[in-house]
N, C-alpha and C positions, 0 to 999 in steps of 0.2 A: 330729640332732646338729650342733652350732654347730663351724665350723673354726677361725675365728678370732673373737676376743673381742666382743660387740654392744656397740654405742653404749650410753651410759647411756641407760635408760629403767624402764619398769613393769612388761615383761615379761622384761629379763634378772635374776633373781635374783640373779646371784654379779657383776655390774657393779663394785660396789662393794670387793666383795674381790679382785678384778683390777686395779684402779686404784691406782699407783702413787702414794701421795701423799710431802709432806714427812717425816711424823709415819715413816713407817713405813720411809722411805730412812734417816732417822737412828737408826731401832732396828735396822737389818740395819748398817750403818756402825758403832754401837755394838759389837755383839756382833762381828762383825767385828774389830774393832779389839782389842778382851781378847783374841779368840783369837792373833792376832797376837802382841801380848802375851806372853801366857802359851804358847801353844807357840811360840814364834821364839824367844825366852828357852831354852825347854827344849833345843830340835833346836841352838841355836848352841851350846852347850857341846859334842854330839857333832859338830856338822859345820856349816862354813856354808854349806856345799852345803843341809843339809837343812832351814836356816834362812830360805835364799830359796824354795826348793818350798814353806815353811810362808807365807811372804809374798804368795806368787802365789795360795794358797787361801783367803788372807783377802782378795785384792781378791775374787777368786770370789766367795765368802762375801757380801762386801759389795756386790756388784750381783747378786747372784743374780735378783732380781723385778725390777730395772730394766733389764738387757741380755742375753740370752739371747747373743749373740756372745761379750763379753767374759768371761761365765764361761768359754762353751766355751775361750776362748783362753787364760784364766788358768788351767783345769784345765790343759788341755793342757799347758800349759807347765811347771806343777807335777811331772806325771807324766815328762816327758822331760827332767828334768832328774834326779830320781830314775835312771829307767832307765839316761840314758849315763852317769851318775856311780857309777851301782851304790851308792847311797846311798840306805835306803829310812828317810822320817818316817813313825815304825808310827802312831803319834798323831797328828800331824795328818791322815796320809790319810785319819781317820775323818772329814773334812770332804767328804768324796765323798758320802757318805749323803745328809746335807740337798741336795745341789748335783744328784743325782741324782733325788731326791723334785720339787724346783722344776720339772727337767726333766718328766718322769713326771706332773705333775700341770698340766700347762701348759693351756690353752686351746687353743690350737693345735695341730693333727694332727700337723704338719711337726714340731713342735719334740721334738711325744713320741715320734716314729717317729726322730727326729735321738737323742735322748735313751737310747730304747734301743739305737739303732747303737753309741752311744759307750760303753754300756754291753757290750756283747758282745766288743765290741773291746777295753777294757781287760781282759775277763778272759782273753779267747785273749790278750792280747799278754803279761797277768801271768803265767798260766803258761806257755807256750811260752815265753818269756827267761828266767823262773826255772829253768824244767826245763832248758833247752840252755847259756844262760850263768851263771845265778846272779846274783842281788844282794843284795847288802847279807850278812850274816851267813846268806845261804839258800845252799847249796853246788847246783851244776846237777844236780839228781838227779830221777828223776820223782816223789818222793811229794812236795819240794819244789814242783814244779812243778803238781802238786794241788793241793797244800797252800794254795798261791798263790792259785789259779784260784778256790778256794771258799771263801777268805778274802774275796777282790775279791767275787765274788758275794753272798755276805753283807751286803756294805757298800754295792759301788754297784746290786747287782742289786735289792738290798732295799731301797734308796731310792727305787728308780724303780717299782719294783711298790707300795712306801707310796705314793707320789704318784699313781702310775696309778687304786690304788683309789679314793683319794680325788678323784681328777676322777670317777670311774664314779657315786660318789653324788651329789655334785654334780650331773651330768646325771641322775640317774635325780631329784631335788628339782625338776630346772628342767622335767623332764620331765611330771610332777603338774603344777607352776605353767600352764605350758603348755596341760594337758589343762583345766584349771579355768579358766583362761582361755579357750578354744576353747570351751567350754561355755557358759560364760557368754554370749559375745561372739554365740552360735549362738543360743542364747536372745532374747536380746536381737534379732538381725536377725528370729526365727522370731515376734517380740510386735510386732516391726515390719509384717512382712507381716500377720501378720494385722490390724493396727490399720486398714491399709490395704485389705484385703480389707473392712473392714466398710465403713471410710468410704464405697468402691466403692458395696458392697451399701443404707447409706444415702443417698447423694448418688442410685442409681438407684432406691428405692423412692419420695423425695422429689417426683422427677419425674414417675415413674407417677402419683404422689398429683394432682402439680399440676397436671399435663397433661394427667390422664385427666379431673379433674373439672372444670377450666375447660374443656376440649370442649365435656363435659357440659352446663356451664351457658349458656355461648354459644350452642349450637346450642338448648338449650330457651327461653332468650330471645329469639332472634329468632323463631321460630315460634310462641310466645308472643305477641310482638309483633302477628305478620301477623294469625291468628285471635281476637285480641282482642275484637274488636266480634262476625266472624261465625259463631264457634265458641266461645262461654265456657268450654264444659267442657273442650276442648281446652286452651283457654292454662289451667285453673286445675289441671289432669292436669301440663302441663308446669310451671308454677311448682311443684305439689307435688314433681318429680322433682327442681327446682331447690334445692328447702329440702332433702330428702334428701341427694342429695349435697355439697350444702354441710358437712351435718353431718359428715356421714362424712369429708370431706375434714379438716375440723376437726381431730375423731379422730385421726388416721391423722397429721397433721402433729403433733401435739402429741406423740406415742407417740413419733414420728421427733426428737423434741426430747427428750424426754427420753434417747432413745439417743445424743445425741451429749452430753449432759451426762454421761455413762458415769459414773452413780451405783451401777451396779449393780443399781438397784429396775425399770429397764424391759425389758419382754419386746418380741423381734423384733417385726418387724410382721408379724400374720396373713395371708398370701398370699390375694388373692383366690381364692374358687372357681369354676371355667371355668363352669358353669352359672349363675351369678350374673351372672359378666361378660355373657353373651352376653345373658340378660334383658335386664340396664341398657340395654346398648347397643340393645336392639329396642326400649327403652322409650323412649329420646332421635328413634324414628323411623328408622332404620337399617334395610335391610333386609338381612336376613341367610338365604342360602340352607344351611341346616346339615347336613351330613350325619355321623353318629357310630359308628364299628365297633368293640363293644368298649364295654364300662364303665369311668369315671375310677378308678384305685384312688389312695387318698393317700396320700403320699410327696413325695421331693424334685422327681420330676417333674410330678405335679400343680400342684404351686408354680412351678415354672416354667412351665408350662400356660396358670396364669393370670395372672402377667404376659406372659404374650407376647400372649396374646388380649388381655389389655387394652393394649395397646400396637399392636397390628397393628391394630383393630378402631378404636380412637381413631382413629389414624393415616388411616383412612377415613374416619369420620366430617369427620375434617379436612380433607382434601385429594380424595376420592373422590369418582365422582361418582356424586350420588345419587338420578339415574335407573337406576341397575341397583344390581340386587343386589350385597352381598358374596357370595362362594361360600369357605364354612368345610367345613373334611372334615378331620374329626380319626379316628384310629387307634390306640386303647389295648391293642392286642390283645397285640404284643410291644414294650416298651417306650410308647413315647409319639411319631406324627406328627400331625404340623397343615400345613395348605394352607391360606394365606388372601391371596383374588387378590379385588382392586376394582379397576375401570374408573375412571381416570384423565380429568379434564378435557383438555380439546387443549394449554390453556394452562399445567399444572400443572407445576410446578420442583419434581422432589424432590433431597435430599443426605443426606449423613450427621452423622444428630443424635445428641442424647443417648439418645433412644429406642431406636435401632437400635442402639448401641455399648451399651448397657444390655441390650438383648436378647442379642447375641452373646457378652458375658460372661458372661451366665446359665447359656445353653446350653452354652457351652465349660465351666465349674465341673460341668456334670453331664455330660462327654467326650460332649455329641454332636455337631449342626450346625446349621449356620444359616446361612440366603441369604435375601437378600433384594435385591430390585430389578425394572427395568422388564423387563416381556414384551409387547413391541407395545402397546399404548394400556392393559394390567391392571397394578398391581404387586402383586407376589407375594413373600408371606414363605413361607418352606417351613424347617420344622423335624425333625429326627429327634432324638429323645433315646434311650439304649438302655434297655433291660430294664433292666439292671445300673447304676445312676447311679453314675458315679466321681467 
């Protein structure tokens, strides 16, 4: 609930019916003014005591939405001039209603807790001096002094309870505006994130793609190269793995193009299968010491499985040295571990690329872990993913 009134904007609905413009100071000034008028005319013929109290409710009247002080001040005034003159305007004081409803329906917490004060107060103060002193044609008697009290109630109690209501729905409208806003707006951040989840998910499939197969093609080009003359069926073994994954790369970028055209028509990219990867990579000349406990089941973890093996395994091919074996030991029994340690050149620099920041997001999307870094002359990726992929 709003205490006092918002800035104009989108999301306060009643801004506008708060805002005091020209158009609308001269239709309270108007009206204002006839009453004046028309009852000051009337009360002067009985009194012109009761003629000024009718004059003080019409400045009331007349800034009722522009000055919340100066009503209070012109009420007041109206009423205390009634009470010590013992001269009561039965007609004008019906101008407490509206002046009581402005209060009552205020924006502001202060003014509507100020509003009903001055509302309680005028009816203890209208009964108690009716009942004990009397005014105007009321003689000091107690039914007088009821009589009073639940007249004032009527008029200003029920102006202030009309206006009350109506700020209640007011807020209960701004309330809806609000929730359908927050909804929206939640919406919207919740199509954001995910936009960027994918992006994520294709900017790192991207790189798998690019990075695994230009390895690929590298490491089978140059050995290619070397066995040329003295091994033909070698280099034409590796040229053929070189046209393979070429293809596939192909593939696999083009599929990745289509998802960022987000037409709709294209399907994720097929996660590699871990037995697949480990192949290729034995097939590029990689040695790989594997050991398996447990069968691959498929799921989210298996998909993470096999990018991380194709990324940890790359990552050797690349930088690893490859007189010693890789040493793989994967663990499907509860959930999903992988160990994959290669022995490091003397002179090797690693850091943190898009590979490893690709892997660790993966892992983390399905709540497990992931390390990766030097252990004495090996580096070592070590993953857990749970049983239960979150």
């Amino acid at each position: 609930m709003r205490e006092l009134p918002e800035p104009a904007g989108l999301a306060d609905v009643w801004w506008d019916v708060n805002r005091i413009t020209r158009h609308r100071l001269a239709f309270d000034v108007a009206v204002a003014t006839a009453f004046g008028l028309v009852f000051g005319l009337a009360q002067s013929v009985a009194s012109s005591t009761t003629a000024w109290a009718t004059l003080a409710l019409a400045v009331a009247l007349a800034v009722r939405r522009a000055s919340v002080p100066l009503v209070l001040l012109a009420g007041l005034a109206a009423a205390l001039v009634q009470v010590l003159t013992g001269e009561v305007a039965v007609a004008a004081d019906l101008a407490y209603g509206p002046l009581a409803f402005v209060l009552g329906s205020h924006p502001s917490r202060t003014v509507r807790r100020l509003g009903l004060l001055c509302t309680l107060l005028a009816v203890a103060v209208a009964g108690v001096w009716t009942g004990f002193v009397g005014i105007g044609q009321f003689r000091p008697t107690l039914t007088a002094g009821i009589g009073m009290a639940a007249l004032t109630t009527v008029v200003i109690g029920g102006g202030w309870i009309a206006g009350f209501v109506r700020w209640q729905q007011r807020q209960a409208v701004q309330a809806r505006v609000d929730a359908a806003l927050g909804a929206a707006e939640q919406a919207r951040l919740e199509d954001l994130y995910r936009q960027e989840r994918e992006r994520g998910r294709i900017a790192a499939d991207m790189h798998d793609v690019v990075a695994h197969s230009w390895a690929v093609v590298a490491a089978q080009a140059d050995g290619a190269r070397y066995v040329l003359d003295d091994d033909p069926g070698r280099a034409e073994d590796a040229l053929r793995l070189i046209g393979d994954t070429a293809r596939t790369a192909m593939h696999d970028v083009r599929g990745l193009l289509a998802e960022l055209r987000d037409d709709g028509t294209a399907a994720p990219l097929e996660a590699p299968a871990p037995d697949r990867v480990i192949d290729r990579m034995r097939r590029t000349g990689l040695s790989i010491d594997h050991a398996r406990h447990g069968a691959p089941r498929p799921g989210a973890a298996a998909a993470v499985a096999g990018h991380v093996l194709t990324e940890a395994l790359t990552n050797a091919l690349k930088h690893g040295d490859h007189g010693r074996p890789v040493v793989l030991e994967e663990d499907w029994r509860d959930g999903y571990t992988v160990r994959v340690a290669n022995t490091l050149p003397d002179d090797a620099a690693r850091g943190e690329g898009h590979g490893l920041r690709g892997m660790a997001e993966r892992v983390a999307a399905t709540g497990g872990i992931f390390w990766a870094g030097r252990d004495g002359r090996q580096w070592v990726v070590d993953v857990r993913i749970p049983a239960k992929v979150g």
